[in-house]
C-alpha positions in Angstrom: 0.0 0.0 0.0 1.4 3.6 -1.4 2.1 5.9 1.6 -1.3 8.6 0.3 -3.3 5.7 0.4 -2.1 4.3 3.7 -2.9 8.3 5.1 -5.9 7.9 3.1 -7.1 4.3 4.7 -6.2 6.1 8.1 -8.1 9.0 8.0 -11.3 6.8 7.0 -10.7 4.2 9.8 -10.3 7.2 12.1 -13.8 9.2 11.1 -15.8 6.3 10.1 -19.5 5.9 11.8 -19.3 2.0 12.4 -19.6 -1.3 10.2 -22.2 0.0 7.9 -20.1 2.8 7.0 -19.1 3.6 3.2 -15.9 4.6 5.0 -15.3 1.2 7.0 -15.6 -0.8 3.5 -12.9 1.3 2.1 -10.9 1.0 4.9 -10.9 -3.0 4.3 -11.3 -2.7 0.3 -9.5 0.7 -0.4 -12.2 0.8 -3.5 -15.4 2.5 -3.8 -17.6 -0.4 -5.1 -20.4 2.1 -6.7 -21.8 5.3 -7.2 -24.4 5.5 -4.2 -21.3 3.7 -2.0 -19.4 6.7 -3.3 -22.3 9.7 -2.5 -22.9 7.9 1.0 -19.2 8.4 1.7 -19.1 12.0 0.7 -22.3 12.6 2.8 -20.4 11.0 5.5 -17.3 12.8 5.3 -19.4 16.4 4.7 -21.0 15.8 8.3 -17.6 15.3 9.8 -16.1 18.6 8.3 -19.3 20.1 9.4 -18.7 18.9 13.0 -15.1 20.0 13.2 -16.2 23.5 11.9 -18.9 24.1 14.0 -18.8 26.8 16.6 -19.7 24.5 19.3 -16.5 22.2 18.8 -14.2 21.4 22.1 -11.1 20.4 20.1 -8.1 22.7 19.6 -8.0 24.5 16.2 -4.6 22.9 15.3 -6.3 19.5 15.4 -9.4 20.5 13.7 -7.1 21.9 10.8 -5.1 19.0 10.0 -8.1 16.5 10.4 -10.2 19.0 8.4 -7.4 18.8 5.6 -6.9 14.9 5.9 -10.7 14.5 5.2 -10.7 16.4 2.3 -7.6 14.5 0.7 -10.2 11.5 1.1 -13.2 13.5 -0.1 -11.3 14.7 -3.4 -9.8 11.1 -3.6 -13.5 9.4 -3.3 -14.4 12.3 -5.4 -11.9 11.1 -8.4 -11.4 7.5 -8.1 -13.1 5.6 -10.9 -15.8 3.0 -9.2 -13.8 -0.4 -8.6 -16.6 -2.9 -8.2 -14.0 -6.3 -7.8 -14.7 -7.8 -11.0 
């Protein structure tokens, strides 16, 4: 596994929501399998930049801004990849 896609494995393992998650499967499969896998991981990813945004957040800015940049490596990534169903 390439370095960017180790970081990028890492930050979905780190912000995924549990089993179910988009972002769990690529964590095991490091592909995104179709196009509704692909818009439920965006969606996922948007709500975690929303949260680290928010006014109301208790973490430091430093940490905020480097997690906020490491999910958006993954969103343009997801974003870009070409749909990889296994076949």
């Amino acid at each position: 596994m390439s370095t960017i896609m180790t970081q990028l494995v890492n930050t979905a393992a780190s912000w995924h929501s549990g089993q179910t998650s988009g972002l769990y499967s690529f964590c095991s499969t490091e592909r995104v399998h179709s196009e509704e896998l692909r818009e439920s991981m965006l969606a996922e990813i948007e709500s975690e930049i929303a949260d680290l945004t928010a006014d109301n957040f208790q973490k430091t800015e430093t940490f905020s801004t480097s997690e906020i940049t490491a999910l958006n490596k993954l969103r343009l990534y997801i974003k870009k990849v070409p749909i990889d169903t296994g076949e």
